[in-house]
NUNU-232411 format. One line per 3 residues: number of its first residue (from 1); for each residue x, y, z of C-alpha. Coordinates in steps of 0.25 Angstrom, whole numbers. Example, Ala and Ser with C-alpha at 12.3 -4.5 7.8 and 13.67 -1.06 7.14 Angstrom:
# residues 2
1	49/-18/31; 55/-4/29
END
This chain:
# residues 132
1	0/0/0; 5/14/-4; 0/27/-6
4	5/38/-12; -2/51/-12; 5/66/-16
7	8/68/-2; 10/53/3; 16/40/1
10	14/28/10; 16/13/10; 23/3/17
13	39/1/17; 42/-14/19; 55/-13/20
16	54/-3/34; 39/-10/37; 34/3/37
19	23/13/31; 29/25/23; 22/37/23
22	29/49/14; 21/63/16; 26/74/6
25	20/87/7; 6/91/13; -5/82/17
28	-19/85/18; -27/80/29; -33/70/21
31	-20/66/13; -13/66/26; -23/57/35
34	-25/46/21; -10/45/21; -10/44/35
37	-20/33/36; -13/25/24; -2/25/32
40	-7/18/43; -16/8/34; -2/3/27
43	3/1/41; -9/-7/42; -9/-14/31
46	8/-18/33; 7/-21/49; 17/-10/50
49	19/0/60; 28/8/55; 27/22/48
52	38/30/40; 33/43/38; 41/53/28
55	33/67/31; 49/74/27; 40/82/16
58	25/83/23; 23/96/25; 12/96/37
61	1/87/46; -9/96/50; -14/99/61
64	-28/90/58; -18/78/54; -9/78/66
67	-22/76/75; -25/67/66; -15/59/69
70	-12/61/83; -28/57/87; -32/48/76
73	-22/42/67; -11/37/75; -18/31/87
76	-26/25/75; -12/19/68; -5/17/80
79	-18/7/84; -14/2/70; 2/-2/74
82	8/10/70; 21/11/78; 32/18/73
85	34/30/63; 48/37/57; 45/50/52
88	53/57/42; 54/71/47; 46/82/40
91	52/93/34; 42/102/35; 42/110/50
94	26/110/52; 27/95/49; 38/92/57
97	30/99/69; 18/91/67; 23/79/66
100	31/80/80; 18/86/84; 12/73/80
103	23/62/87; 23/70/100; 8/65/102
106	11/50/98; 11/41/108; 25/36/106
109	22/23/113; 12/19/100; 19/26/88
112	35/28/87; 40/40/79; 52/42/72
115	56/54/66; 67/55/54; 74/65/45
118	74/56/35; 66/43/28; 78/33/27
121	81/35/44; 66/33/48; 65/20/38
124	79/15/43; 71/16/58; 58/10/53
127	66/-1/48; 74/-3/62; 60/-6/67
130	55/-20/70; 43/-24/60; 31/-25/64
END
């Protein structure tokens, strides 16, 4: 299962058992939530429980979306067996600052997070993890 939209790209990396999200640019709500919820259905669909996301060039989450996710979508994934995600730094500051906004809430005993200036460090640290 892949999809790939202007904005997104994601699907399963076998080789790091892993789903792969890539963001590039700005996300509606809608493009941001449907991407989103892919996500956790290929998760799913793999038995994985890892996540690599590359937001380097998303631009923001808004304010909606980070709610979003703090009240509805991750407890939701995290009942699911999402564990562990490496995030590939954003380059854009308003981004960056929502999503530290975002990891500060998680409840760190249910979802690990990783944060990387680049995509080969967090696969290298995906990789070092035990398979699900």
């Amino acid at each position: 299962m892949e999809a790939t939209t202007k904005v997104y790209n994601i699907y399963f990396d076998s080789v790091i058992d892993s789903v792969v999200m890539e963001w590039r640019g700005y996300a509606t709500s809608r493009e941001f939530k449907q991407g989103t919820e892919l996500m956790l259905n290929t998760l799913i669909k793999n038995n994985a429980y890892k996540v690599l996301a590359d937001i380097k060039d998303m631009t923001i989450i808004a304010r909606e979306d980070q709610e979003w996710l703090d009240t509805d979508f991750l407890p939701r994934a995290t009942d699911y067996g999402f564990k562990v995600i490496a995030i590939v730094q954003p380059d854009h500051y308003f981004n960056k600052v929502a999503v530290e906004s975002i990891s500060y809430k998680v409840d760190k005993n249910k979802l690990a997070i990783q944060f990387f200036n680049n995509v080969n460090d967090a696969r290298e640290w995906l990789s070092l993890l035990e398979n699900s």
